[in-house]
C-alpha positions in Angstrom: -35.3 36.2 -57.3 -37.4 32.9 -57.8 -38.4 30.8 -54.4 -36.3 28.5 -55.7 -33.4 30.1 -56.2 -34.0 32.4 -52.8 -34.5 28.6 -51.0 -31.2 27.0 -52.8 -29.4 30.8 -51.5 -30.5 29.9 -47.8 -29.3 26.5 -47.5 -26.4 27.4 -49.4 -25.7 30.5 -46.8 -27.1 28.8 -43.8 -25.4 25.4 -44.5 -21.4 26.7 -44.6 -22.8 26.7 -40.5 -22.8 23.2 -40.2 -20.7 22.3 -42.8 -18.0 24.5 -41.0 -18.7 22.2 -38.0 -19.6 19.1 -38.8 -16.6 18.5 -42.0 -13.8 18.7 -39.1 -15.5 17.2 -36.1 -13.9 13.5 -36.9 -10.6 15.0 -37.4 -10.8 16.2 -33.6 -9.0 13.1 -32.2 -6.6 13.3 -35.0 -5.7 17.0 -34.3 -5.1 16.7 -30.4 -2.8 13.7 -31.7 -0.8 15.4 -34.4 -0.4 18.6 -32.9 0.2 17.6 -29.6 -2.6 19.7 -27.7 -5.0 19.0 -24.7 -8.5 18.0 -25.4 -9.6 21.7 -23.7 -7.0 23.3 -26.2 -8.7 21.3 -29.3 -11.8 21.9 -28.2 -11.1 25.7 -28.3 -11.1 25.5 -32.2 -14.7 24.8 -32.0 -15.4 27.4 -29.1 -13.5 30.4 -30.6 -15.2 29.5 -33.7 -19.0 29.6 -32.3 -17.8 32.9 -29.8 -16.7 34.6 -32.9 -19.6 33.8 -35.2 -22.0 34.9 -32.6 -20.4 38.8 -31.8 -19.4 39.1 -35.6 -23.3 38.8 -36.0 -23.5 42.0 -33.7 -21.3 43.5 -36.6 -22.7 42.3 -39.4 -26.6 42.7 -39.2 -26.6 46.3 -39.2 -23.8 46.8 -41.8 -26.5 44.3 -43.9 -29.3 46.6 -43.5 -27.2 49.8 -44.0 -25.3 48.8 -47.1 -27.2 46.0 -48.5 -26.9 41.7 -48.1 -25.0 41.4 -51.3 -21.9 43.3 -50.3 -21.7 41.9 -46.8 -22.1 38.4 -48.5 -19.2 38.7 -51.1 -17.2 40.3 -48.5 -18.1 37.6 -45.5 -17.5 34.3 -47.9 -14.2 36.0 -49.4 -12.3 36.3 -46.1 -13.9 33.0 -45.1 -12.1 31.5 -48.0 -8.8 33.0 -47.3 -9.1 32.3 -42.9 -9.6 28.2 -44.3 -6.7 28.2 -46.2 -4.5 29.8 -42.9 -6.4 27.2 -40.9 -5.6 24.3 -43.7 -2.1 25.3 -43.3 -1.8 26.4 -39.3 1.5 24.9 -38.0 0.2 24.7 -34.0 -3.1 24.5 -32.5 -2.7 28.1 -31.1 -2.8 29.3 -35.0 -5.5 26.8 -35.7 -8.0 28.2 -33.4 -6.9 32.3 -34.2 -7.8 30.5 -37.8 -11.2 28.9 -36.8 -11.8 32.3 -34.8 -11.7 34.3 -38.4 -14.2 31.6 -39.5 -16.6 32.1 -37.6 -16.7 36.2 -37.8 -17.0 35.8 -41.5 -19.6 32.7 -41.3 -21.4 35.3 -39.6 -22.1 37.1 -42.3 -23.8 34.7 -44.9 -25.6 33.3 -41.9 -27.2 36.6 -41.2 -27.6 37.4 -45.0 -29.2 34.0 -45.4 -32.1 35.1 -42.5 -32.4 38.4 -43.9 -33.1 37.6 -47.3 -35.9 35.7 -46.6 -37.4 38.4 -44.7 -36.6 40.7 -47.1 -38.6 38.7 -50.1 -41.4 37.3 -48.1 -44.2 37.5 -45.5 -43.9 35.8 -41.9 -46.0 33.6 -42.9 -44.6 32.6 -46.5 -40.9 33.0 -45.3 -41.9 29.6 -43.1 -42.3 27.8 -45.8 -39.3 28.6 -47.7 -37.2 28.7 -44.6 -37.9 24.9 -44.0 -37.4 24.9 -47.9 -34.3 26.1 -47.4 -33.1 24.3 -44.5 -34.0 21.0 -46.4 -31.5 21.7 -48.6 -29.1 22.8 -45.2 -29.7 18.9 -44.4 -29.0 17.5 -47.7 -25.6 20.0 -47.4 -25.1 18.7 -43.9 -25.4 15.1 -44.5 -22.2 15.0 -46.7 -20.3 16.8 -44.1 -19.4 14.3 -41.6 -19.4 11.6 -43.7 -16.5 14.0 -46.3 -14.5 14.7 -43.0 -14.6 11.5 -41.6 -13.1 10.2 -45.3 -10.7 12.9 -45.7 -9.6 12.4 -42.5 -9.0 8.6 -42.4 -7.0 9.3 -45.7 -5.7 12.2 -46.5 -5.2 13.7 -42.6 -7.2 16.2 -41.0 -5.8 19.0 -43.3 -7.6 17.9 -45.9 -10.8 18.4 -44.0 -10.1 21.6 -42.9 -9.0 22.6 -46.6 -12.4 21.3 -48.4 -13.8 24.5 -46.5 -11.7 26.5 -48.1 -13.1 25.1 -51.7 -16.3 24.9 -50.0 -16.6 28.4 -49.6 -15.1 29.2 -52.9 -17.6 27.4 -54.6 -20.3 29.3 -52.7 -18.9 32.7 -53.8 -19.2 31.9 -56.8 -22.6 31.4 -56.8 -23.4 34.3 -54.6 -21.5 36.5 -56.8 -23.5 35.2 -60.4 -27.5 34.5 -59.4 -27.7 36.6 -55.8 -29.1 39.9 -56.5 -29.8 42.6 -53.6 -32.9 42.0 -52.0 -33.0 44.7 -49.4 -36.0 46.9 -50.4 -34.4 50.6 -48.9 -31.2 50.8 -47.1 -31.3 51.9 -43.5 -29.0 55.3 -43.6 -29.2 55.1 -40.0 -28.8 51.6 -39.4 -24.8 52.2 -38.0 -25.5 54.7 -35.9 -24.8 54.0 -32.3 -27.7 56.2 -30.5 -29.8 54.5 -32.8 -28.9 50.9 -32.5 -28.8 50.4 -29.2 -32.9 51.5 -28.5 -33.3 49.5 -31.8 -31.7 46.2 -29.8 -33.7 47.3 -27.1 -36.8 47.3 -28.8 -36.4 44.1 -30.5 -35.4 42.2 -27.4 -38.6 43.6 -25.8 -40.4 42.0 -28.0 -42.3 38.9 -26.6 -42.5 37.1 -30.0 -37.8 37.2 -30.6 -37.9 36.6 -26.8 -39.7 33.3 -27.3 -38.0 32.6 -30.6 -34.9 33.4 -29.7 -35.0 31.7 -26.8 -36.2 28.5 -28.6 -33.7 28.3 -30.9 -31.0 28.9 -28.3 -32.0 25.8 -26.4 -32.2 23.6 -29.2 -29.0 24.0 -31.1 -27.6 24.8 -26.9 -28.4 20.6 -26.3 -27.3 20.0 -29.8 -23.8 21.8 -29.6 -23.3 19.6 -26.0 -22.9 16.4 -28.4 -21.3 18.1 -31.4 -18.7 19.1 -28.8 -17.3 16.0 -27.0 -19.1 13.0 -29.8 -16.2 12.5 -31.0 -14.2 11.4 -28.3 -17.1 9.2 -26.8 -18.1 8.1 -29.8 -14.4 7.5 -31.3 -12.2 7.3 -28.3 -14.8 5.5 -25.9 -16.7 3.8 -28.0 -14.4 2.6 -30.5 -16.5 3.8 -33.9 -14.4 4.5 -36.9 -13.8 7.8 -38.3 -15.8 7.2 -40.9 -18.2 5.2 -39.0 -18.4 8.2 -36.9 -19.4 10.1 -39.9 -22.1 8.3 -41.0 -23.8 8.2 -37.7 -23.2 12.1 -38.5 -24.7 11.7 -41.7 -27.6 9.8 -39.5 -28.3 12.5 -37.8 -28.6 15.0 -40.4 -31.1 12.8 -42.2 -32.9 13.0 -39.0 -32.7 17.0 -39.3 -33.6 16.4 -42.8 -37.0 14.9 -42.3 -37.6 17.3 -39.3 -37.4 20.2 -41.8 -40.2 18.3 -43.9 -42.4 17.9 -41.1 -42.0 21.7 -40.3 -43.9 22.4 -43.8 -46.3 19.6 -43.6 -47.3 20.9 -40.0 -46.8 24.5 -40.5 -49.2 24.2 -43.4 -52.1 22.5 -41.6 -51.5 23.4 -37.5 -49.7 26.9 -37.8 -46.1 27.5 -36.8 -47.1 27.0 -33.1 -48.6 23.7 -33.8 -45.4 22.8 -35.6 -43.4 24.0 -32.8 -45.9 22.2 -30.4 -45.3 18.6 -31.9 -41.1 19.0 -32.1 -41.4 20.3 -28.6 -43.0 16.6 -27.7 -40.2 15.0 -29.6 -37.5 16.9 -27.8 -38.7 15.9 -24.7 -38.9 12.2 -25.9 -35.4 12.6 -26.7 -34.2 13.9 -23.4 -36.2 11.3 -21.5 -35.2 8.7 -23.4 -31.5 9.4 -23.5 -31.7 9.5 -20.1 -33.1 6.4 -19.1 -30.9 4.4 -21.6 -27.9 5.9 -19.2 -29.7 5.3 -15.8 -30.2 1.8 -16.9 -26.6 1.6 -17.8 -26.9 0.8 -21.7 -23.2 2.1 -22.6 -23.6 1.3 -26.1 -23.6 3.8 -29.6 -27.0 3.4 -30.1 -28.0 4.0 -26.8 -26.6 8.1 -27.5 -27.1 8.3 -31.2 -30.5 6.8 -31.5 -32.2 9.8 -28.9 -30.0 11.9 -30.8 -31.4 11.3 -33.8 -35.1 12.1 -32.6 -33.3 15.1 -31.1 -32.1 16.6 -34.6 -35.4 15.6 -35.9 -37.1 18.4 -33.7 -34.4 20.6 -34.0 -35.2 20.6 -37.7 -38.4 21.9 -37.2 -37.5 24.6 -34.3 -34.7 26.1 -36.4 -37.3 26.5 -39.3 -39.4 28.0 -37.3 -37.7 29.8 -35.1 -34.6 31.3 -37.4 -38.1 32.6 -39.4 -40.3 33.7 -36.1 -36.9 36.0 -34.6 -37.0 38.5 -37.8 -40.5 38.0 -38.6 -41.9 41.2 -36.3 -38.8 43.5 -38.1 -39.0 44.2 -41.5 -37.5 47.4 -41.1 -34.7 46.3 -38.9 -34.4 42.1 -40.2 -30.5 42.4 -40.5 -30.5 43.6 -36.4 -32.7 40.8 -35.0 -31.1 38.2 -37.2 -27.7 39.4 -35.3 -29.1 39.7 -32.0 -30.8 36.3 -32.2 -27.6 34.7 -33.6 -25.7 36.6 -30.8 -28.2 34.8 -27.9 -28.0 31.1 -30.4 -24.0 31.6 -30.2 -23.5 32.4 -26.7 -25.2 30.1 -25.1 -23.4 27.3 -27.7 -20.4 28.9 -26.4 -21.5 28.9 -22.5 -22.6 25.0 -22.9 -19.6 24.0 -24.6 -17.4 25.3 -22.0 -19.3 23.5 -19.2 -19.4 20.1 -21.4 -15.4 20.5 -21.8 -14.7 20.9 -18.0 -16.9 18.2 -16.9 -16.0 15.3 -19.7 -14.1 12.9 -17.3 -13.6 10.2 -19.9 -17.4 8.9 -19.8 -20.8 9.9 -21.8 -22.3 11.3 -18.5 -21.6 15.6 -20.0 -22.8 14.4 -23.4 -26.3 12.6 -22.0 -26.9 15.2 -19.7 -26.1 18.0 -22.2 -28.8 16.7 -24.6 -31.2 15.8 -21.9 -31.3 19.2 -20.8 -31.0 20.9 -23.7 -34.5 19.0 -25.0 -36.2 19.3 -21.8 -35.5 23.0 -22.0 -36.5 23.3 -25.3 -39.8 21.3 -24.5 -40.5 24.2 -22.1 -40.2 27.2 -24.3 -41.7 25.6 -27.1 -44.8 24.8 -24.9 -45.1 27.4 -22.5 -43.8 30.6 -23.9 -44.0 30.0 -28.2 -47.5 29.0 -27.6 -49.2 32.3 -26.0 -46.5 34.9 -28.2 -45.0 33.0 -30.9 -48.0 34.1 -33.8 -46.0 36.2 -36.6 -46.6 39.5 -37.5 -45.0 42.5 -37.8 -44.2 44.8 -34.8 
């Protein structure tokens, strides 16, 4: 395939992630209203959702590199599109999050497809480039999510939201199934066996280079999840934004993410993929310092959250780049496994922060600010301290 179309497959992949996300997030307030559920009970439609994607990676990857991306892929957005039509139509919120649960383990699979393609067609080096390529296009998907939800939402109800997944994800199939071809040079025979995986896990989590990737993308999208998670009800609720005002400070952020994934090619090309993640690292910490001292001065205003959180998605841009591209770089062999593993690390600790966020929201922006000031002081760390001396690419 051309870079071009191997760049408009990743965002396309990669973005039914966000889009899956972000298209229903302004419908949370309406959900916990119309179907009469708790705020822990609404937010569980977002949590089953990330638990599942993250163990379904676990699945995935190695059925990827034993029987090929291109099966998995048709397979994965198939049931996808069938799980947002039960969620579309779910008459409780119990159904609704067995729904969003399905999502996510078959979101899984064009997420770890997406990474694994790219590895598949490129060097470390080269798959940078068109990974940021790619995730370009992930922000331009991204930034008509919220905005789409927020809409549908405000007018149609929240089942509309949840049902433009379902076409969503048709319309991706489609695609997959005309211009995707198989990419995988030689299917692993072995790749499902169990004696064999588990030292192949081992091996790959050994491996200082995923360690500090992984690690790095975990802490980024863990901050980020920690205001995907309860923005709508500060925001919304607190605040008093519209649902579609709500959407386009959404749609703000995703620009932000946007130009973040620019900056990852500019800098990649002239400072290295360390330098790049150097320079985000400095802008997450800005973020978390800033968002914090807006809150200890007691600004209780929007732009007091979004504004840092913008800044925030604009490093996070540049980490994911480099980091979704750094965690399979070392495997070529074995891309399929470290994409799962590193999703399975990403998914669980997105999982882990949202719990904590949902049992300490007491009706104020406190879980929220401290959420993303964490997650970008942590992120600051890793990107400095442990992608600098082990984050070069090459392959184990």
């Amino acid at each position: 395939m051309s870079t071009a179309r191997v760049a408009l497959a990743l965002a396309l992949f990669m973005g039914l992630q966000p889009i899956t996300t972000d298209l229903y997030l302004p419908a949370l307030p309406a959900i916990r209203r119309e179907l009469g559920a708790s705020m822990h009970a609404v937010q569980m439609t977002l949590a089953a959702l990330i638990l599942a994607f993250g163990v379904a990676q676990l699945f995935w990857g190695p059925v990827a590199d034993r029987y090929g991306r291109r099966p998995v892929l048709l397979a994965g957005l198939a049931l996808y599109t069938l799980a947002s039509i039960g969620a579309a139509l779910a008459p409780d919120i119990h159904a609704l999050v067995a729904w969003r649960a399905v999502q996510g383990a078959c979101m899984a699979a064009t997420v770890v497809c997406g990474r694994s393609i790219v590895r598949d067609c490129y060097a470390p080096h080269e798959g940078v480039q068109v990974m940021a390529r790619g995730f370009t296009g992930l922000g331009l998907i991204a930034l008509l999510g919220p905005v789409s939800g927020g809409l549908l939402t405000e007018y149609f109800g929240f089942r509309a939201a949840l049902a433009a997944l379902a076409a969503c994800s048709a319309a991706i199939l489609l695609f997959a199934w005309l211009c995707v071809a198989e990419t995988v040079p030689r299917r692993n025979p072995d790749a499902l066996k169990l004696k064999l995986l588990l030292p192949t896990w081992r091996h790959i989590a050994r491996h200082p280079g995923f360690r500090a990737y992984s690690a790095l993308t975990a802490c980024t999208y863990g901050g980020l999840y920690a205001y995907l998670a309860i923005s709508p009800f500060v925001l919304i609720e607190l605040l008093g934004v519209s649902r579609a005002g709500y959407g386009g400070l959404m749609a703000g952020g995703s620009l932000a993410y946007l130009a973040g994934t620019v900056a990852c090619r500019r800098w990649a090309a002239r400072f290295g993929v360390v330098g790049a993640v150097r320079r985000a690292s400095w802008c997450s910490l800005a973020a978390a310092i800033s968002i914090a001292a807006l809150a200890a001065a007691g600004e209780q205003a929007a732009w007091a959250i979004v504004l840092p959180v913008w800044l925030y998605a604009f490093a996070h841009g540049t980490h994911q780049s480099c980091g979704q591209s750094g965690v399979v770089a070392p495997f070529p062999g074995h891309a399929g496994a470290a994409s799962a593993l590193a999703g399975f690390v990403l998914s669980a600790t997105a999982f882990g922060v949202g719990q904590l966020v949902a049992l300490a929201f007491d009706g104020s922006a406190a879980p929220l600010v401290a959420g993303i000031a964490l997650g970008g002081l942590c992120t600051a760390c890793v990107g400095l301290l442990a992608v600098r001396p082990h984050g070069e690419m090459a392959a184990a």
